[in-house]
C-alpha positions in Angstrom: 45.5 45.2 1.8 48.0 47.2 0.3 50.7 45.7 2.3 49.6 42.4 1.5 52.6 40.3 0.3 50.5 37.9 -1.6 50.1 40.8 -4.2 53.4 43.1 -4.6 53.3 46.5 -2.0 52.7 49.6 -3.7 55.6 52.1 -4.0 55.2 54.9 -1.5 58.4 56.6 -2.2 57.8 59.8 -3.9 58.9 59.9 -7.5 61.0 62.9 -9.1 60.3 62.0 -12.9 57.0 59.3 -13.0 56.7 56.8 -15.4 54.2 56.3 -17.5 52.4 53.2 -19.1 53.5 54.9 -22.3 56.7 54.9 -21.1 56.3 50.8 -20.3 55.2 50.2 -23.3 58.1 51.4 -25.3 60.6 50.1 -23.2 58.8 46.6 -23.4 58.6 47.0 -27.1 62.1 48.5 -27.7 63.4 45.6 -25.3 61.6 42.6 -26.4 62.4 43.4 -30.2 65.9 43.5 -29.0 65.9 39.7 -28.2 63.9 38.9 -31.7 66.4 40.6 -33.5 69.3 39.2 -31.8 67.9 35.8 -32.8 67.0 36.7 -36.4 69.7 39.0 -37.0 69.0 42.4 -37.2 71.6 43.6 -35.3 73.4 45.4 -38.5 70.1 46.4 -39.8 69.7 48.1 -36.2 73.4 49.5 -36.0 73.6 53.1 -35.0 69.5 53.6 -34.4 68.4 54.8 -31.1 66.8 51.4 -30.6 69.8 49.2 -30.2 69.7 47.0 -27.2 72.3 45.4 -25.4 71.6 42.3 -24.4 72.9 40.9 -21.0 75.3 37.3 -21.2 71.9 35.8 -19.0 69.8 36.4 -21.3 72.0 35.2 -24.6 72.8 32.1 -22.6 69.0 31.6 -21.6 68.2 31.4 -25.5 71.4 29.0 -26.1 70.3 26.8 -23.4 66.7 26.8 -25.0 68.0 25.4 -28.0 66.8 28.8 -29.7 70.2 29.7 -31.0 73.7 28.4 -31.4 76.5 30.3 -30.5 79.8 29.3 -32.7 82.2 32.4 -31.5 81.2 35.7 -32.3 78.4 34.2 -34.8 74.7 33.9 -33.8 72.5 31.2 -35.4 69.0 30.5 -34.9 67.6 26.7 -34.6 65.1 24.9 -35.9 63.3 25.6 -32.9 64.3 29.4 -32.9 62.4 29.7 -36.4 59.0 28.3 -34.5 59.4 30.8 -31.7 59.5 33.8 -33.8 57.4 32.9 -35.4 54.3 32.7 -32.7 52.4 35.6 -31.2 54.5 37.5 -28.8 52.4 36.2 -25.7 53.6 32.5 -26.3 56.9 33.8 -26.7 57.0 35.6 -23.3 55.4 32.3 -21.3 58.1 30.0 -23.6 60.9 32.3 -22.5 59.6 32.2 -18.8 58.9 28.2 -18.4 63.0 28.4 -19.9 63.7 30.8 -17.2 61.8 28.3 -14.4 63.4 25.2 -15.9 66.9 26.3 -15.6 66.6 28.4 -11.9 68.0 25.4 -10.4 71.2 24.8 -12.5 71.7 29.1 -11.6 71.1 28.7 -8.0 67.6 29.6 -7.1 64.7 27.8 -6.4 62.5 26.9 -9.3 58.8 26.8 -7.2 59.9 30.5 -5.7 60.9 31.7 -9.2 57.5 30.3 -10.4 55.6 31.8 -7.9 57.2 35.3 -8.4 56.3 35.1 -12.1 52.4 34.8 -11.2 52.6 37.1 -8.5 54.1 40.0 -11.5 51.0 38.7 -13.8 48.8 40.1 -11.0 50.1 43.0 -10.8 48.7 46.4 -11.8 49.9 48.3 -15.3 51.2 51.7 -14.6 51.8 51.1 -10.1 55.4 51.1 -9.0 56.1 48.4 -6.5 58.9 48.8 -3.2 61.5 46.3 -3.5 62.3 46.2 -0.1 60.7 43.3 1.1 61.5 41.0 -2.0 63.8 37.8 -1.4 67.6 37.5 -3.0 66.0 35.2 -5.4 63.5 37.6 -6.5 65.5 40.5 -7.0 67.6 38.4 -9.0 64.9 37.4 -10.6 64.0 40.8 -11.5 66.8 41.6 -13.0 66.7 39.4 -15.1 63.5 39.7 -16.4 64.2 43.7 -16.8 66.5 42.7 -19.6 63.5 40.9 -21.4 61.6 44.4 -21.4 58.8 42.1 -19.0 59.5 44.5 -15.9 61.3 48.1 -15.6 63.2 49.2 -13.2 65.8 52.1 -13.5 68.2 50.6 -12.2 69.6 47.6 -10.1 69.8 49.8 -7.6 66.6 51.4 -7.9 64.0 50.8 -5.1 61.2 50.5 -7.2 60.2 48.5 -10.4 57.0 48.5 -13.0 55.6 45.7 -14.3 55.4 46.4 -18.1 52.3 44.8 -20.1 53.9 42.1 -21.3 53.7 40.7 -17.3 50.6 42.0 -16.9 48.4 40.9 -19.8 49.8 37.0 -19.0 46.8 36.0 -17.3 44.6 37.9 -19.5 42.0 36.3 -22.0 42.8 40.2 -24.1 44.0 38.7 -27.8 48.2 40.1 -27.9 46.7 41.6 -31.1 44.7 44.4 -29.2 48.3 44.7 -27.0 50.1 48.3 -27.9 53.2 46.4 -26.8 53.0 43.2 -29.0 51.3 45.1 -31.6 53.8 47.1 -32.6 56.2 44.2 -32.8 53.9 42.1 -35.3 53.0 44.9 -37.4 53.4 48.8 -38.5 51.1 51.5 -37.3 48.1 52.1 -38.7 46.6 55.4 -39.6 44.6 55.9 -36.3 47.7 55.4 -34.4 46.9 52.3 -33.5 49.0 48.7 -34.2 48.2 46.4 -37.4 48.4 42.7 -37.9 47.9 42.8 -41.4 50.7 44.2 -43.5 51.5 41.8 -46.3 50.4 41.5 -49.5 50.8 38.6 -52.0 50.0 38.5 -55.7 49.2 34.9 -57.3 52.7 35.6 -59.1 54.0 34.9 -55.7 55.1 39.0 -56.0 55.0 40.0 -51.8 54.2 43.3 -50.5 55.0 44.5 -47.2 53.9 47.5 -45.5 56.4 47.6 -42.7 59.4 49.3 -41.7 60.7 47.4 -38.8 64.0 45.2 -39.0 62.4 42.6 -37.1 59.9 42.2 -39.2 62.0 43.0 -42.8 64.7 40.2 -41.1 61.8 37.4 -40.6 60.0 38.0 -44.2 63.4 37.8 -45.8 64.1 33.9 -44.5 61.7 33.3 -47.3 61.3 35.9 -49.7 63.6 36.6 -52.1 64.0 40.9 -51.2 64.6 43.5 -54.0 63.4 46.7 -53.2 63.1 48.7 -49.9 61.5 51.8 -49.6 60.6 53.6 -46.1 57.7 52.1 -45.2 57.4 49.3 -47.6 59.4 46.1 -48.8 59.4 44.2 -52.0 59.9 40.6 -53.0 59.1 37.0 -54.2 58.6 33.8 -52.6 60.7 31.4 -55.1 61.2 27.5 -55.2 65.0 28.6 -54.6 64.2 30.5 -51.3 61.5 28.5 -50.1 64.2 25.8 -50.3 66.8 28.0 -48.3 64.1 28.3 -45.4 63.4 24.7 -45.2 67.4 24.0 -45.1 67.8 26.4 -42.7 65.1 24.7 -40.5 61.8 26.4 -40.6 58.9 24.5 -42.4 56.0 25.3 -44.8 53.4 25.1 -42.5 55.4 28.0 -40.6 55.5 30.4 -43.7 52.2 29.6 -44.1 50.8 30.4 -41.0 52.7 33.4 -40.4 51.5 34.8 -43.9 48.2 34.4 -43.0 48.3 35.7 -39.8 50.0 38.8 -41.3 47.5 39.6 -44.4 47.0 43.0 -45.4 43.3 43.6 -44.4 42.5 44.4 -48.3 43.5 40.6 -49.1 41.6 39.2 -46.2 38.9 41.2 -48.0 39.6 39.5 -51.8 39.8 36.4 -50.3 36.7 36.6 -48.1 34.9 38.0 -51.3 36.0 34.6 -54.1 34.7 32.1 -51.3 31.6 33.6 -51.4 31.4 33.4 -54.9 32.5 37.2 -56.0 35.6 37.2 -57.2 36.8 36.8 -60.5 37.5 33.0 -60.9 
């Protein structure tokens, strides 16, 4: 039943201005990039574009307490660990960020089996429904606040008597790759022709020259912990992976088998193609 509390109530409120699951996914998107680039440090490279995000003090002290970043002052580092948590697909991220948020409910006040049960009551909700906020606990609401600033739900304000699950609670639960995700695709990769989100915008020549079709800071920010950069144009950056900055990743915390396994995640569909072609004995040796 609709008014089942087991599965959020349905908004019945009329709305002035409705909000669409377009609308969710670029406030998820716009959000959740926020809290990568804080951590990576795209903040200048983001100064003065409509995308800026504030972040709340919660959520900085969320990632601190995380061991994701250290704060020293005004100056924002990422770990060790932050480097492995950029580096994953943007579903992991979300469930490391909310098993963070779980562990630490107690040391803020709230009970952490509530929290946890909140969490999988969002992942069943439905993408695009509004849902009343009037019979949700303290804890929740706080809760939801919360998880607002992390782009996971939207609500207009604190105020508001209404908030959306975006897709990044509501494709939790799924067995859908966060490839196929509109939201998490456009943080992983730059759109494709059809409008649609790519994986697959790096290219690397056996000079160790890298190619990357991508205009987003977030991205620019994470290929340049390894790449030595030297030309940006609007949709593409240039570079080369060197002993030197190879050596500067690795000193700075994050490991081969990371640049590794993000390159290959990332490959331009034309070298998945090349490489696909010499194992099966077509290439040029």
């Amino acid at each position: 039943a609709e008014d089942s509390h087991s599965f959020g109530v349905f908004s019945q409120a009329p709305e002035q201005t409705p909000t669409s699951i377009a609308d969710l996914d670029e406030y998820a998107r716009r959000q959740w990039e926020g809290v990568m680039g804080y951590m990576v440090g795209t903040s200048a490279l983001m100064s003065g574009q409509r995308d800026t995000v504030n972040l709340s003090k919660g959520v900085k002290q969320l990632l601190q307490a995380g061991h994701l970043v250290e704060i020293r002052g005004n100056r924002v580092d990422i770990t060790k660990d932050g480097f492995g948590f950029v580096l994953q697909d943007v579903n992991t991220q979300v469930w490391h960020i909310l098993i963070l948020y779980v562990e630490s409910a107690e040391a803020i006040g709230m009970d952490s089996v509530e929290v946890l049960s909140f969490l999988f009551l969002l992942s069943s909700l439905e993408l695009g429904s509004s849902y009343d906020k009037s019979h949700m606990t303290p804890n929740q609401l706080r809760t939801l606040a919360d998880l607002a600033d992390f782009g996971i739900v939207y609500q207009e304000d604190a105020d508001a008597t209404r908030f959306y699950p975006t897709r990044l609670a509501t494709t939790l639960t799924s067995d859908s790759s966060a490839l196929s995700n509109p939201v998490t695709g456009s943080l992983i990769g730059p759109v494709g022709p059809s409008g649609g989100s790519s994986s697959g915008f790096i290219i690397i020549e056996t000079n160790y020259r890298l190619y990357a079709y991508t205009s987003s800071p977030l991205q620019i920010s994470l290929i340049s912990l390894f790449t030595n950069l030297k030309y940006r144009f609007p949709n593409l950056v240039t570079g080369k992976i060197t002993r030197q900055s190879v050596r500067r990743a690795i000193e700075m915390g994050i490991t081969a088998d990371q640049i590794i396994s993000y390159l290959l995640s990332h490959a331009h569909p034309q070298l998945r193609k090349h490489s696909a072609a010499q194992s099966n004995g077509k290439g040029v040796p």
